[in-house]
N, C-alpha and C positions, 0 to 999 in steps of 0.2 A: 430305179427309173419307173416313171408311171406308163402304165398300160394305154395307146390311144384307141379311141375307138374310132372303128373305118367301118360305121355301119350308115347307110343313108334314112335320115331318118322323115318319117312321115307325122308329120301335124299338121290335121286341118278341120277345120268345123264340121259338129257330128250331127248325126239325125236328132231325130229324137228319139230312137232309145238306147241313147247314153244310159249307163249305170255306174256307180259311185261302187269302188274296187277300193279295198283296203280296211285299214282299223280307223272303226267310229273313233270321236272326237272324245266321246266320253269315256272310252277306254286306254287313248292316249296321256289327256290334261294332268293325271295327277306325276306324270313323270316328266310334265314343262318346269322348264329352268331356264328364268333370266340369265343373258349374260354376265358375267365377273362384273364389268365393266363395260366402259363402249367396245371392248373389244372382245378378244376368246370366244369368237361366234363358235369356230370349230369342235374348242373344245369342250365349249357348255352344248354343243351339239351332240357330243360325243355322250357325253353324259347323261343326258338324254335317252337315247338309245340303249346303252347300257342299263340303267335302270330299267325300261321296257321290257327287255330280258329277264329282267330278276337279278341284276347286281348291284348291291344294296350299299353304293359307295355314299364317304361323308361329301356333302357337299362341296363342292369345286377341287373334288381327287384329280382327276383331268387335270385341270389346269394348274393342279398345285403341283402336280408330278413332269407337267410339262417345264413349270419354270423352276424347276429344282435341276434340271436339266441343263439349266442354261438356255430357255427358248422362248420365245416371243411370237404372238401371233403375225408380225410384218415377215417371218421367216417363210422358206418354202415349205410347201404344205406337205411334202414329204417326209421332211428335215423333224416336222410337230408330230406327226404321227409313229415315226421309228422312237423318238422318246417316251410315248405313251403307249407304244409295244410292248406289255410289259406284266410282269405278277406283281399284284397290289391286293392289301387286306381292305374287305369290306367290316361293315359298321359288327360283327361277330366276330372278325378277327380272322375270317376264312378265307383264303388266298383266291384270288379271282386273274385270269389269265386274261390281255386284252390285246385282240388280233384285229387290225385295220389295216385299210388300203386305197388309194388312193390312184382315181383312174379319170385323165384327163379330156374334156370333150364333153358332150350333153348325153346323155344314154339313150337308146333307143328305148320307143313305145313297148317292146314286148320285153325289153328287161326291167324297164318300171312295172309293166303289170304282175310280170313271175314272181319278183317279191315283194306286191303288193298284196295279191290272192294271196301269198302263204301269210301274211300280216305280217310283214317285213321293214320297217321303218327302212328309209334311206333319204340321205344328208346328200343334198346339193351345195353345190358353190356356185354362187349368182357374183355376178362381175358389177357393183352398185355404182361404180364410180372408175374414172380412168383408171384412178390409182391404189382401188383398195376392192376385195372382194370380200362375200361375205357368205356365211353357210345358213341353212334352213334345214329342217326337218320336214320330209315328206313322210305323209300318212296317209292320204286317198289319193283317187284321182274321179275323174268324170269319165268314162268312155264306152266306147265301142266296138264291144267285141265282135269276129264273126270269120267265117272262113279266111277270108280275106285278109285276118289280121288284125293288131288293134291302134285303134285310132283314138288320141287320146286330146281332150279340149279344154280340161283346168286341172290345176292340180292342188292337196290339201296344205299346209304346212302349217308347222308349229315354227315359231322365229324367236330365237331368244333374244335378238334386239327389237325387246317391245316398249321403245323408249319415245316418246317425241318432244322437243326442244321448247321447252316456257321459262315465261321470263320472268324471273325473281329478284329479290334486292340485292343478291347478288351479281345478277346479270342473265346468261341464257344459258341455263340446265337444263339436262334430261332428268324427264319426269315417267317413270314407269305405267302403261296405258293396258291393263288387262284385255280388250279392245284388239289389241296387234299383236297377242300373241298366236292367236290362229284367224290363218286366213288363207283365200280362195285365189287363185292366179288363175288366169287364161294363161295357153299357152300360144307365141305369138313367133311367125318366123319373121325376126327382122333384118337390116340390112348387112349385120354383123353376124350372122347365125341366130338362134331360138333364146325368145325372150321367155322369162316367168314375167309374165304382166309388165308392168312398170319399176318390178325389184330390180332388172336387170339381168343382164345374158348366162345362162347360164353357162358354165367353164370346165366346170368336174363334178365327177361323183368321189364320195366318202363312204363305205362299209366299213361297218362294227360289225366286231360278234367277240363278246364275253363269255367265257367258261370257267364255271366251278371246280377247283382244282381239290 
């Protein structure tokens, strides 16, 4: 069962001296990965992360272990991650251990910055539409530290749906936009709980962590 959090959380517009918390852009990009598909945000999320680490999996391991499984990204986000709990061999043949988990509700300011300072990637779930929700990869954030606590006012993300819909002779495809794979959100309290910008509310957090076995 997921963890909820019952922490009250604070966002609101910072001074100006906000500071930029977390791993530069340049030291994230070469471990961006499109999604599968229109879909497996989570799990090309996952993978993502992983590699960040130094787990040097073939591409779309995640998701190719998830639906060996029997799973599907419409499934509970639980349900995808206890399947990809698991020892799998990297591109060397060395057994890599992968521990996640999944905690439902927006995180608090000061658990976004704790492993953001230590250079901690961590995976949202943004609620995009009624009926479908989707994950991002956070990597910075904007904020404001100080006695008082931190107050945080955008945040970085890597999004492996960096797709936008053009119209070809076959009709309206997605077309891959290097463009939207990193991008800057405000963070925004709206009427349903805290937005990332216009992606949508955020729902849950996602933690990885990969060990060399």
């Amino acid at each position: 069962m997921p963890i909820r959090l019952m922490i009250l959380l604070l966002f609101i517009p910072l001074s100006s001296h906000a500071q930029f918390v977390g791993i530069e852009k340049s030291k994230f990009e070469s471990h961006y990965r499109a999604q599968y598909d229109l879909f497996w945000s989570r799990a090309t999320s996952v993978e993502m992360v992983l590699s960040y680490q130094g787990m040097d999996l073939e591409k779309d391991a995640i998701v190719d272990k998830a639906k060996e499984a029997g799973v599907n990204e419409s499934i509970k986000i639980v349900e995808m991650l206890s399947a990809i709990n698991t020892v799998m061999q990297d591109k060397s043949g060395q057994s890599v251990q992968v521990l996640s988990q999944y905690t439902a509700g927006p995180p608090s300011p000061i658990f976004l910055y704790n492993q953001l300072v230590e250079s901690k990637p961590v995976i949202l779930m943004v609620q995009s539409s009624r009926t479908s929700d989707r994950a991002v990869v956070v990597t910075g954030m904007e904020a404001n530290v100080s006695d008082q606590g931190v107050v945080v006012s955008s945040l970085y993300v890597f999004d492996p749906y960096s797709y936008e819909t053009v119209m070809t002779a076959n009709g309206w495809l997605p077309n891959q936009d290097k463009n939207l794979e990193y991008l800057e959100y405000s963070l925004i309290n709206g009427q349903k709980g805290l937005r990332l910008g216009d992606a949508g509310y955020i729902t849950g957090v996602i933690m990885v962590d990969g060990t060399k076995m």
